[in-house]
MIVOZA-383349 format. One record per atom (N, C-alpha, C): y, z, x. Coordinates in steps of 0.1 Angstrom, whole numbers, plus 5000, padded with zeros to 4 digits. Atoms other than C-alpha are relative to their C-alpha. Example, Ala and Ser with C-alpha at 12.3 -4.5 7.8 and 13.67 -1.06 7.14 Angstrom:
// MIVOZA-383349
498850005009 495550785123 501250005009 498950004991 498950715137 501150084992 
END
This chain:
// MIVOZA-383349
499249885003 772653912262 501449995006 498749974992 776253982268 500450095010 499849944987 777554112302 500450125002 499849864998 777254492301 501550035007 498949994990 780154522325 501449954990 499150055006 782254302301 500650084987 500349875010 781454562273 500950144999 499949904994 781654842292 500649995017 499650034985 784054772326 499550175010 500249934987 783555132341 499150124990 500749874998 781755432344 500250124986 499449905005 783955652323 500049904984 500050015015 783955432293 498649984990 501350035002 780255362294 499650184993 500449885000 780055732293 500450074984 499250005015 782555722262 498749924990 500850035006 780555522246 498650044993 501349915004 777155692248 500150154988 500049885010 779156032234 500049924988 500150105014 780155792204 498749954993 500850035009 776955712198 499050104999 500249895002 775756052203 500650124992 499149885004 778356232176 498750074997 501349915004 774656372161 499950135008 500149904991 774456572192 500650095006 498649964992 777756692199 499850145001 500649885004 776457032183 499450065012 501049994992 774057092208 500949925017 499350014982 776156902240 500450135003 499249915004 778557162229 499350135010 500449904997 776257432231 499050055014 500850034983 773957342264 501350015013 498750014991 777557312279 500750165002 499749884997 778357672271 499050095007 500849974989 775357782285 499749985014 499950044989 775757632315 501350095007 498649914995 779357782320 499750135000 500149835000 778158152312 498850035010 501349924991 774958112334 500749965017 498950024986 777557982365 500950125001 499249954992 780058222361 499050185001 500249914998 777658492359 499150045016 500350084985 775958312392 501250085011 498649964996 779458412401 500150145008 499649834996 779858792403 499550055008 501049884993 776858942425 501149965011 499149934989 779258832453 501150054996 498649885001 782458992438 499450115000 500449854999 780059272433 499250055012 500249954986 778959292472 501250035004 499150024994 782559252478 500450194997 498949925002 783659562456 499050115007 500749904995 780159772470 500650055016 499349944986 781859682510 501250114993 499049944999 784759822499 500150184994 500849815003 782860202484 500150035010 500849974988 781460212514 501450025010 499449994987 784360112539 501550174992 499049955004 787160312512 499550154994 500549885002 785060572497 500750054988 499449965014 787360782471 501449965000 499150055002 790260572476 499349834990 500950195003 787860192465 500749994988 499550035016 788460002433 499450064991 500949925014 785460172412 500850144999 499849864999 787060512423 501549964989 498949995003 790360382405 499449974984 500650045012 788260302372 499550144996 500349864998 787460692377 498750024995 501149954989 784360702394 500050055009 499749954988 784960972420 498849975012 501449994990 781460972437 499749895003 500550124990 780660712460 498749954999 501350075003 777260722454 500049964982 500250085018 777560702412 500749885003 499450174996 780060392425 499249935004 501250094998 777060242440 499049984992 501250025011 774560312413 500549954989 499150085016 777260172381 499549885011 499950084992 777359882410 498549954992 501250084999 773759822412 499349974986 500450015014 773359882374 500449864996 499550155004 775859572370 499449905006 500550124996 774059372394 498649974988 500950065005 771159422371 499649954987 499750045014 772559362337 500549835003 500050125001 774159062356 499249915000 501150094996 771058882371 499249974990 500850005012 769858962340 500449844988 499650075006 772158782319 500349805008 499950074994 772558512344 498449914999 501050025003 768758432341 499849964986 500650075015 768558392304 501049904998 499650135003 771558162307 499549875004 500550134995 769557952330 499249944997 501349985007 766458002310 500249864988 499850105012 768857842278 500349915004 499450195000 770557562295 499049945008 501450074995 767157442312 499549984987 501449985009 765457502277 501049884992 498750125008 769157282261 499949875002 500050064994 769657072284 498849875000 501450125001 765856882286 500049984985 499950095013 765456882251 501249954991 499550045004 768456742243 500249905009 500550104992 767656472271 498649944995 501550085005 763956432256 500549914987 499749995015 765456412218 501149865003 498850084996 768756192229 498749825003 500950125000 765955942247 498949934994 500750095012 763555902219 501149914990 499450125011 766455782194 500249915005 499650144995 767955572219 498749875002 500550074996 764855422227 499349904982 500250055013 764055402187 500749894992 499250125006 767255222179 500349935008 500250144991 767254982205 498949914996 500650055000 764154912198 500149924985 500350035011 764554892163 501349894997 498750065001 767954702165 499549835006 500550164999 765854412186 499249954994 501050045009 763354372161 500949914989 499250095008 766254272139 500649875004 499450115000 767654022156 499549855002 500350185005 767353632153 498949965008 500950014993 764853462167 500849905013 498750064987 767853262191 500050065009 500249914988 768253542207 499150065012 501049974991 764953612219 499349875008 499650164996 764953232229 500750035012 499449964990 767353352253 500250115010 500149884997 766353662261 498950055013 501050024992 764153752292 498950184997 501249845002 760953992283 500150095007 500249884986 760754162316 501550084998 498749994997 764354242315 500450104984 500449965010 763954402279 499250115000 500549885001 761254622282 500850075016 499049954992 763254722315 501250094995 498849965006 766154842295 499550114992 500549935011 763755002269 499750125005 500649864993 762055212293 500550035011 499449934986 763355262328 501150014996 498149985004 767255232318 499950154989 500449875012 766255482287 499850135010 500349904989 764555692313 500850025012 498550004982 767455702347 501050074988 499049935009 769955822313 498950155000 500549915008 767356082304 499850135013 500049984996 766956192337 501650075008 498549964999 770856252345 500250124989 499549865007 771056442312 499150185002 501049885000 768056652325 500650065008 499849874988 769656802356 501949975002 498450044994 773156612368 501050024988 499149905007 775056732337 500650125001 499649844997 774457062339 500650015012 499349984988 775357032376 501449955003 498350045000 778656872373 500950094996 499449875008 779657152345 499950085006 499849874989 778857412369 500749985012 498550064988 780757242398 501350064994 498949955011 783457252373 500350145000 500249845005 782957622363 500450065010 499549954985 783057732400 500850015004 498950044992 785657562414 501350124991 498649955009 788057712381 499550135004 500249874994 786258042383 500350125011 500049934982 786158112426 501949994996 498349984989 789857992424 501050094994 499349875008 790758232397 500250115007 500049954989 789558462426 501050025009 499550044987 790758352452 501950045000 498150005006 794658302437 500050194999 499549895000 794658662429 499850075010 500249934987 793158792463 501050005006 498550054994 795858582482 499849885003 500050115006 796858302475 500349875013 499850104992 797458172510 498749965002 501550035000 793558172516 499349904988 500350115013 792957982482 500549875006 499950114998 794857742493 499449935014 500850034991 793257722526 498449964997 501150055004 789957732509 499849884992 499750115014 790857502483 500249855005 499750124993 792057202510 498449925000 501450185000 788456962512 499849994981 499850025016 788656992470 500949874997 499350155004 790956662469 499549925011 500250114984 789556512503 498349964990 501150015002 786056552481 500349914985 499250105009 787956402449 500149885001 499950154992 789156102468 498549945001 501450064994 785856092480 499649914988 500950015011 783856072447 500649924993 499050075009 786555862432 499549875011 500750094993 785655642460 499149945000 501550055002 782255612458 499949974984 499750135012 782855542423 500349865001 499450165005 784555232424 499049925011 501350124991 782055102455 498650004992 501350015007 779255222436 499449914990 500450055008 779455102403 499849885005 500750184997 778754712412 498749995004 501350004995 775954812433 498750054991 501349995005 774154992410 500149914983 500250105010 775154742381 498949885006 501350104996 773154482405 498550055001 501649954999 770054722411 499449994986 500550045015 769754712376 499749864991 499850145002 770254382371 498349945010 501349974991 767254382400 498850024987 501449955011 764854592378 499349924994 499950105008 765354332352 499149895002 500550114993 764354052372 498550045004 501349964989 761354212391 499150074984 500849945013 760254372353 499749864994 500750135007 760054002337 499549945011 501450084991 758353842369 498750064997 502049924997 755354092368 499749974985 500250055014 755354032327 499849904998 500450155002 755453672331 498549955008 501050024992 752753692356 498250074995 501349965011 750353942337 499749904991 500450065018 750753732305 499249825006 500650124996 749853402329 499050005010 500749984989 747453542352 498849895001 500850125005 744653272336 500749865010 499450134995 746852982348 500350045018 499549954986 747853182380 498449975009 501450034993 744153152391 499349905000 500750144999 742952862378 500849845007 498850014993 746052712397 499650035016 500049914989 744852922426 501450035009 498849984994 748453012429 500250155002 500149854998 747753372437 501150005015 499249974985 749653362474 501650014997 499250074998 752353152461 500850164989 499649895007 753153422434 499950115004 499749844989 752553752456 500949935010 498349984990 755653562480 501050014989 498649985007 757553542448 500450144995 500149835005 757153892438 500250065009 499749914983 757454022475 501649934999 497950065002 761253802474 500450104990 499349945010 761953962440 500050154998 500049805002 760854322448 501150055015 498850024985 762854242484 501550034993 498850065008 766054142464 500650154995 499549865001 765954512447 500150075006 499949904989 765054692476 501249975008 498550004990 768054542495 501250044989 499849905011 769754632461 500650134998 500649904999 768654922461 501050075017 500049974989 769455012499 501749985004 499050024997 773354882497 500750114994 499349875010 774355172472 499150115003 500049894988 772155402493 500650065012 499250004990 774255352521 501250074997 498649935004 777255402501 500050144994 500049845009 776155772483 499950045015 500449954990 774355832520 501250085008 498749964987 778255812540 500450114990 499749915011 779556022510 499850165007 500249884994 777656342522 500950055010 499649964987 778456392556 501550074999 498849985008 782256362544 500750174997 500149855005 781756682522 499650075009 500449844991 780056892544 500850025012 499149964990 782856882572 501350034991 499049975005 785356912547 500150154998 500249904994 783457192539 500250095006 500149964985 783157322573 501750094999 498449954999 787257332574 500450114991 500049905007 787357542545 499550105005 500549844997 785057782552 500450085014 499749934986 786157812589 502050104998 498849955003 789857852573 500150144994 500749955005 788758092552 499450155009 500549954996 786858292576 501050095011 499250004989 789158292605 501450064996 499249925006 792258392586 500350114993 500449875011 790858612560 499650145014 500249894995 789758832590 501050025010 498149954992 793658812608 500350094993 499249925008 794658972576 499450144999 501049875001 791959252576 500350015011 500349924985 791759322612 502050094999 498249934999 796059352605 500250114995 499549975006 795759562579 500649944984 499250055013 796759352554 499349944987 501050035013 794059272532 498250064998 501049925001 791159512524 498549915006 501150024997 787459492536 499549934988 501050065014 785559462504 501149834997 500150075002 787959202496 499749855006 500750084983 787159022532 499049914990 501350035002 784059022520 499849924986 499850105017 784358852481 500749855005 498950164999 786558582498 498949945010 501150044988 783858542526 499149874990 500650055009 781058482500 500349894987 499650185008 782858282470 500449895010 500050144991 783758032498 498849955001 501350094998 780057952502 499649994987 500550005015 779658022465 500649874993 498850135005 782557772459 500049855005 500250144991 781957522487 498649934998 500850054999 778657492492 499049904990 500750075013 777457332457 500749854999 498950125000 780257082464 499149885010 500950114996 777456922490 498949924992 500650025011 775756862456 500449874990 499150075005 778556652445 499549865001 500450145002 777556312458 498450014997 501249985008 774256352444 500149994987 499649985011 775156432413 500749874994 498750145006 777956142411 499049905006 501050144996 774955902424 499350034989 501050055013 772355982394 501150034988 498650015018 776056002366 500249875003 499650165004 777055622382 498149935002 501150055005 773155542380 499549964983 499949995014 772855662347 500949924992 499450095009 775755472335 500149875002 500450144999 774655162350 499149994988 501050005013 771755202324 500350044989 499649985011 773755352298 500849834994 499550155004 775655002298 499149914998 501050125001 772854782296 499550044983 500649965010 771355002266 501149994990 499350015012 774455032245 500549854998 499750135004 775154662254 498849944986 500750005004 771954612239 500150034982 500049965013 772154792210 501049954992 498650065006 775954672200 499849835000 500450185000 774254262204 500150054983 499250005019 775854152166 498649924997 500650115012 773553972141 500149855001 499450155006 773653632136 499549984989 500550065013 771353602108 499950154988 500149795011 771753922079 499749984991 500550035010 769954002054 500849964987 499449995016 770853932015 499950064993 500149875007 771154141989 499049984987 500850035008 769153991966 498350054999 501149954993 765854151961 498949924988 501150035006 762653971950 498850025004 501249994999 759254071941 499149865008 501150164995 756453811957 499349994988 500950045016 754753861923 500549914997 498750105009 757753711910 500149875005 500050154994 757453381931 499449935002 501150045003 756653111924 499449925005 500150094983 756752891957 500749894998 499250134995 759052601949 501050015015 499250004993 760752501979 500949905004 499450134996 763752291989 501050005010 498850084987 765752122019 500949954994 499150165007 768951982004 501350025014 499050044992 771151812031 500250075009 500049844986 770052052061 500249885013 499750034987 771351982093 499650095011 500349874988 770252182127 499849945012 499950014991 770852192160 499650185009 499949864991 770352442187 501050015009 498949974991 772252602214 500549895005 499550084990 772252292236 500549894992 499250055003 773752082209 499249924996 500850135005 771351802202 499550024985 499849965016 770651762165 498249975002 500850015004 767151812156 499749954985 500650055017 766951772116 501249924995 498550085006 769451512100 500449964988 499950005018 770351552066 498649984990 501550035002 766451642056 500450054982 500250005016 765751602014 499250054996 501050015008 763051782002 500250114991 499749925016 761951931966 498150005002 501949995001 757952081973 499850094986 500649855011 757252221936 498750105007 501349864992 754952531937 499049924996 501350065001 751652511939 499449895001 500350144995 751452181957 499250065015 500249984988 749852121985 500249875015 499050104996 752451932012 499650015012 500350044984 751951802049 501249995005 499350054985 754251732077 499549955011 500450024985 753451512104 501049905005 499050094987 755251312132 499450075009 500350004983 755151312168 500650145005 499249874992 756151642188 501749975000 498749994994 759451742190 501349954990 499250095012 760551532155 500650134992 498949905011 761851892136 498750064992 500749925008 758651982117 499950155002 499749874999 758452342131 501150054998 498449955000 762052382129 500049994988 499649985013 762152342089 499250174996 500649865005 759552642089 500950125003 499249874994 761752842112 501550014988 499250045009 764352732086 499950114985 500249945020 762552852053 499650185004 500349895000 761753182071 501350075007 498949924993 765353252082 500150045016 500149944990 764553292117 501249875010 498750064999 767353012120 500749974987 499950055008 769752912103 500549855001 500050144994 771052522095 501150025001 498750034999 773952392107 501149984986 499650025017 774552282068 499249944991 501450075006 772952192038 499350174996 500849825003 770852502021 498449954998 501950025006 766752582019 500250124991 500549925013 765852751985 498850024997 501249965004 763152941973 500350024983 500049985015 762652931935 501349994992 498550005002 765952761937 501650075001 499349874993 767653041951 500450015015 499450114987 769652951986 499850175005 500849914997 767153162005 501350145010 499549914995 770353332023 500450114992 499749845013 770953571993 498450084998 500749904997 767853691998 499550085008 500449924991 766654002011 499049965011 500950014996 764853952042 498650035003 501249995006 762154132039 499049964990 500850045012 761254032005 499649845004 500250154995 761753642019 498749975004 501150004989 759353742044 498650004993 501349975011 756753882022 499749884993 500350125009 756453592002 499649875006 500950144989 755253352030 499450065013 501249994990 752253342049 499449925010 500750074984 752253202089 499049985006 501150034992 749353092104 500649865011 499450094989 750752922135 499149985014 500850084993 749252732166 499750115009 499849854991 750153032188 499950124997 500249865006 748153262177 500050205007 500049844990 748953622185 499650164993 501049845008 746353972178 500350085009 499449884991 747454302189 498750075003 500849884997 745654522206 499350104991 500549975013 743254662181 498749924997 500750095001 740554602165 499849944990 500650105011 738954332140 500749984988 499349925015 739954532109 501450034999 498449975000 743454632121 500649865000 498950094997 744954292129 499149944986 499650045013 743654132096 500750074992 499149935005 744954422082 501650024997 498650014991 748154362097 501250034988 499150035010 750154252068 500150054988 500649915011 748454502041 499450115007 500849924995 748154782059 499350174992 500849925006 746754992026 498749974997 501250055004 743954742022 498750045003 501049935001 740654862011 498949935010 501150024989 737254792035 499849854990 500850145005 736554512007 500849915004 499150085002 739554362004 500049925018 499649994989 739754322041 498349915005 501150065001 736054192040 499949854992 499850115002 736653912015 501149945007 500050124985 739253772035 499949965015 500050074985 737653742065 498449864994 500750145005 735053542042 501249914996 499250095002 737953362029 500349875006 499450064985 738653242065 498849985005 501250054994 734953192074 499850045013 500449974986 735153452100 499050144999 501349865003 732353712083 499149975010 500950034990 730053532103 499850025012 500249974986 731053542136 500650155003 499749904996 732353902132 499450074998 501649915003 729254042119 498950005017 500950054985 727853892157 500750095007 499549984987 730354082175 499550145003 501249924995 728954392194 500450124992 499849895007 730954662167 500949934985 499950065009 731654442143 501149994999 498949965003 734854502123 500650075011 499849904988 735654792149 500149935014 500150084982 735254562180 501549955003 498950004996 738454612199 500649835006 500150154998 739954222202 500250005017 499349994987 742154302238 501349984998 497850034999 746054232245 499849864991 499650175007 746753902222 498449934996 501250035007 742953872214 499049945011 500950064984 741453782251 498749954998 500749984997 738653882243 498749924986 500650095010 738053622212 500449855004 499350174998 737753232214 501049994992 499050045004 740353052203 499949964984 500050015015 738952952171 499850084992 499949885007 738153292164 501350154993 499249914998 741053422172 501249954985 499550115007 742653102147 499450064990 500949955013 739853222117 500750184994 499549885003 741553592122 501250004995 498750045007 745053432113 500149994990 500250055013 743953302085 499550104989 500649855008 742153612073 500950074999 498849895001 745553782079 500849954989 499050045018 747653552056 499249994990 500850035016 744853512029 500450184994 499849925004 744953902029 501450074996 498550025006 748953892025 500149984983 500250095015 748253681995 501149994998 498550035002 751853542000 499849864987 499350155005 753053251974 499949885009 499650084992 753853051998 498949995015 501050004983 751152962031 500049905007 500250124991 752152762060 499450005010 501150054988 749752602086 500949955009 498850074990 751852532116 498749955012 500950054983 749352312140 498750084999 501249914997 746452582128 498749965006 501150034996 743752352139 500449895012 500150074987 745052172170 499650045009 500649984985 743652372195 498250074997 501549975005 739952422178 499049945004 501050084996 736852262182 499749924981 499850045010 735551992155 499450104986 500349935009 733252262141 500950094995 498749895003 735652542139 501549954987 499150075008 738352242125 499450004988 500450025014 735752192096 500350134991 499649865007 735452562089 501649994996 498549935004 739352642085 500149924985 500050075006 739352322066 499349994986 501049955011 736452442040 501050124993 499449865002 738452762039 501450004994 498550065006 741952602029 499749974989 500150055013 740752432001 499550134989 499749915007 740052761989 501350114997 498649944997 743152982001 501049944994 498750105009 745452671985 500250044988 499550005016 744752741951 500950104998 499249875008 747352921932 501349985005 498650024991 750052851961 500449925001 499250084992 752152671978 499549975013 500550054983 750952492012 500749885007 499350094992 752952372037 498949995012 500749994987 750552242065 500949865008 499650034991 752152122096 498649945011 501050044993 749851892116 499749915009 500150174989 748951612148 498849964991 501350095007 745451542130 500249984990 499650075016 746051352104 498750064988 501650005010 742051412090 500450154994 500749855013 743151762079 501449984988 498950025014 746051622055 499649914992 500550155009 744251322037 500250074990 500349995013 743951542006 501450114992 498249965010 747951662005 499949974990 499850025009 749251631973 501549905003 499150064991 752051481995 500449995017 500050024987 752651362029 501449985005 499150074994 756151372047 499649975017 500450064987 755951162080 501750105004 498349984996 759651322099 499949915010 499850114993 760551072126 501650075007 498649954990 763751262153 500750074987 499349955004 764851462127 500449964984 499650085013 764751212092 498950014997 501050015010 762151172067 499949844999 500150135003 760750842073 499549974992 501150035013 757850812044 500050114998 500549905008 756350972021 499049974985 500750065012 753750951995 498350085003 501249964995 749951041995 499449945007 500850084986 747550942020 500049844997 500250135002 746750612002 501149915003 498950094999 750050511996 500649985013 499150014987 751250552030 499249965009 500850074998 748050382041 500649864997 499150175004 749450072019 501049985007 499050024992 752950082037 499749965011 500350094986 751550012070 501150045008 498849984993 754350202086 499850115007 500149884986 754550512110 498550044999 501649995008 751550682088 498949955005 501450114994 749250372096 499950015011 500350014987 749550372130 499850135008 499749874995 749550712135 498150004998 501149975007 746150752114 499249885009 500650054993 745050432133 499849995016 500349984984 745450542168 498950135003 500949855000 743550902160 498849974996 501450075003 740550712140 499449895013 500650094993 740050442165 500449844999 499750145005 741150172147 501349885008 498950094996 743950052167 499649905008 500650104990 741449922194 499349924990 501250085006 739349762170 500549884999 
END
């Protein structure tokens, strides 16, 4: 993936970015944002309205209500207490709506994001996920998703009310007297600086905690998915030090951008301090002089703690907004990863196909440059049924990844029904060919769901013949709920040949045109190899068969055999004829029979 940071350099544009890709919600920011402002400034008044009750009390039929012509001192107190209870009132249902805004437009915001992220890496190449680290992925999907969702749940609204206050109290304040404002108003740029501060130290640190996560999320994913080899290995120690290093690594992480929000506080609350003592100490020179009323003593007293005090809230706030937008940069980096491979516009039925397929003058390499396929020739009419073999590492899997778009070639085109498979839609491409690969992989589910996989309307029969197709009725009528019998993560909890018989039940139920065997019987037993083997020669008819294979005994009855050799097509012909040649073929076939020692 590309370097979030390079994307997105700071805080403020990462932040940009998320509205951008939240215009949907603007509606609703909008409106959670006025709610917040009317349930602050109504937070606001109960102390202006202590301030104007001292001043009944100390002024009596001179006060401010008396000049609103309220003579009575006591109805001045009961309008008073009437307002405090229309305010509290209204003050409560604003808090009511921006709590009720607020979260669900934090819940709502973090399903899509997590939807189109997710759905955006589904599209991409299969290069990318070549390069890509699992742990570090679902990381992004879920905790990054969640630390944004979390920010919009509380530290928005609390920034906006900060906001609200500060403009609000000093609207106050200015008209009280204006030298006290500005006395009060002095730790408001010392807290600026501050927070501007701890921005620029912050963000790096929590771009590396995240960067952390990452790391310590694909160790434990790589470790679940290898736990088998981790034990039979008996590398259990060696792997709980590497995971105690990599959960270290975050916590120190972790702990350097704690430090930095931690000094932050302290800061504010003496700046604080100065305010309010200014504030305090002056405001009552001017009262004790004569020179500025009780009640309003008292309003200037209170908005100072009304004004100040929320400000120790501040680095809090500005630690889960540059948290949050460490994780907003990862997620929109994420989502903004370009295409390499896009679909076509062309759309074709699978009815409609008829499985020819061809290599003309394909070239391919990967990232690191080395050429795998080197000007490869082929023309498989449909309804053949074609091999591939060579030695590891010669290019045969790489023409498959070829004919299914999940690369492309360097040059040179593959065609389906003569048709330069990049003008076709990928989907439809997809549809029309049916994987059964060496690495077999069953989801979570049971029996019925993962042959189902590929047909997921198909009827109980349909879904019954092919798992006879695949010669796996037998052993799945044995299992303890038959069809229903839950497999586990990736199929654990089936052998390997069974798990290989379920593949096959899944592409027969496809009923693609086109069906390739990538290695499907290298890791079987000889019985299990016969079955598939019985079960192919049925599944063949009608299609196209590309089988990819080390054991030569399950290709003798191709209709064609390419040998590839580093990337070229050394022979070719049917089993006999490339028996007669006496060339790679032969010795290949004579080292796997026996015959070489003979």
């Amino acid at each position: 993936m590309n370097d979030p940071a390079h994307s997105y350099p700071s805080s403020f544009q990462a932040l940009l970015g998320l509205l951008r890709y939240a215009r949907s919600y603007r509606p609703r920011i909008i409106l959670a944002s006025v709610y917040s402002i009317l349930n602050k400034l109504f937070d606001v008044l109960p102390e202006i309205l202590i301030g104007i009750a001292i001043d009944v009390v100390v002024r009596r039929d001179a006060s401010f209500m008396a000049s609103l012509g309220i003579a009575d001192p006591f109805h001045q107190v009961l309008m008073i207490g009437l307002l405090t209870v229309l305010i509290w009132g209204l003050e409560s249902l604003f808090e009511f709506l921006h709590l009720v805004a607020w979260r669900n437009l934090a819940q709502n915001l973090q399903h899509d994001l997590r939807l189109d992220a997710y759905g955006h890496v589904q599209d991409l190449d299969m290069a990318w996920f070549e390069e890509a680290s699992t742990g570090n992925l679902v990381a992004i999907l879920n905790d990054d998703i969640n630390q944004l969702e979390r920010f919009l749940d509380g530290g928005a609204n609390a920034l906006i009310q900060v906001v609200t206050a500060v403009m609000a109290v000093g609207t106050v304040f200015f008209y009280l007297s204006p030298p006290i404002a500005l006395m009060a108003f002095t730790p408001i740029p010392v807290i600026i600086i501050g927070a501007f501060w701890f921005l620029r130290r912050a963000q790096p640190l929590y771009a590396r905690v995240r960067e952390r996560v990452g790391l310590l999320a694909s160790r434990l994913a790589n470790n679940i998915s290898g736990i088998a080899t981790i034990k039979s290995f008996t590398r259990e120690d060696f792997e709980l030090e590497q995971l105690r290093q990599a959960s270290q690594d975050y916590l120190q992480a972790n702990a350097r951008a704690i430090r930095v929000s931690s000094a932050f506080i302290p800061v504010i609350r003496m700046a604080i301090l100065i305010g309010f003592v200014a504030t305090l100490v002056y405001g009552g020179k001017l009262t004790l002089a004569g020179d500025m009323q009780a009640g309003a003593y008292g309003v200037l007293i209170f908005l100072t703690q009304r004004l100040l005090w929320p400000l120790t809230r501040v680095a809090e706030n500005v630690d889960l907004y540059e948290r949050a937008m460490a994780s907003t940069r990862r997620i929109l980096e994420l989502i903004e990863t370009p295409f390499r491979i896009r679909s076509g516009s062309m759309s074709v039925d699978k009815n409609d196909v008829a499985g020819a397929v061809g290599f003309e003058a394909v070239q391919f390499a990967y990232h690191d440059g080395a050429p795998v396929l080197d000007d490869i020739n082929l023309e498989i009419p449909a309804g053949q049924n074609i091999a591939l073999v060579g030695q590891t590492g010669s290019g045969k899997s790489t023409l498959v990844k070829l004919l299914l778009r999940f690369h492309e070639p360097v040059s040179g085109r593959v065609t389906l029904d003569g048709r330069d498979v990049r003008e076709i839609r990928l989907p439809d491409l997809r549809r029309a060919i049916g994987l059964v690969s060496q690495d077999v992989f069953l989801f979570h589910g049971t029996v019925r769901d993962n042959i189902a996989y590929g047909q997921p309307g198909a009827t109980e029969e349909e879904v019954i013949a092919a798992a006879r197709a695949a010669e796996a009725q037998e052993f799945i009528e044995r299992l303890p709920q038959g069809y229903d019998t839950i497999v586990g993560e990736r199929g654990q909890k089936l052998s390997g040949g069974q798990r290989q018989r379920l593949s096959i039940a899944r592409a027969v139920l496809k009923d693609p045109p086109i069906l390739i065997l990538d290695e499907a019987t290298s890791s079987v037993d000889n019985e299990t190899e016969a079955a598939i083997q019985r079960s192919m020669k049925n599944i063949a008819v009608g299609r196209t068969t590309l089988v990819i294979a080390h054991r030569l005994s399950t290709v003798v009855n191709a209709d064609r055999i390419y040998v590839i050799e580093r990337g070229r097509v050394t022979e070719q012909g049917d089993h006999g004829s490339l028996m007669a040649q006496g060339g790679i073929y032969a010795s290949l076939w004579a080292v796997q029979t026996g015959l070489a020692n003979a």
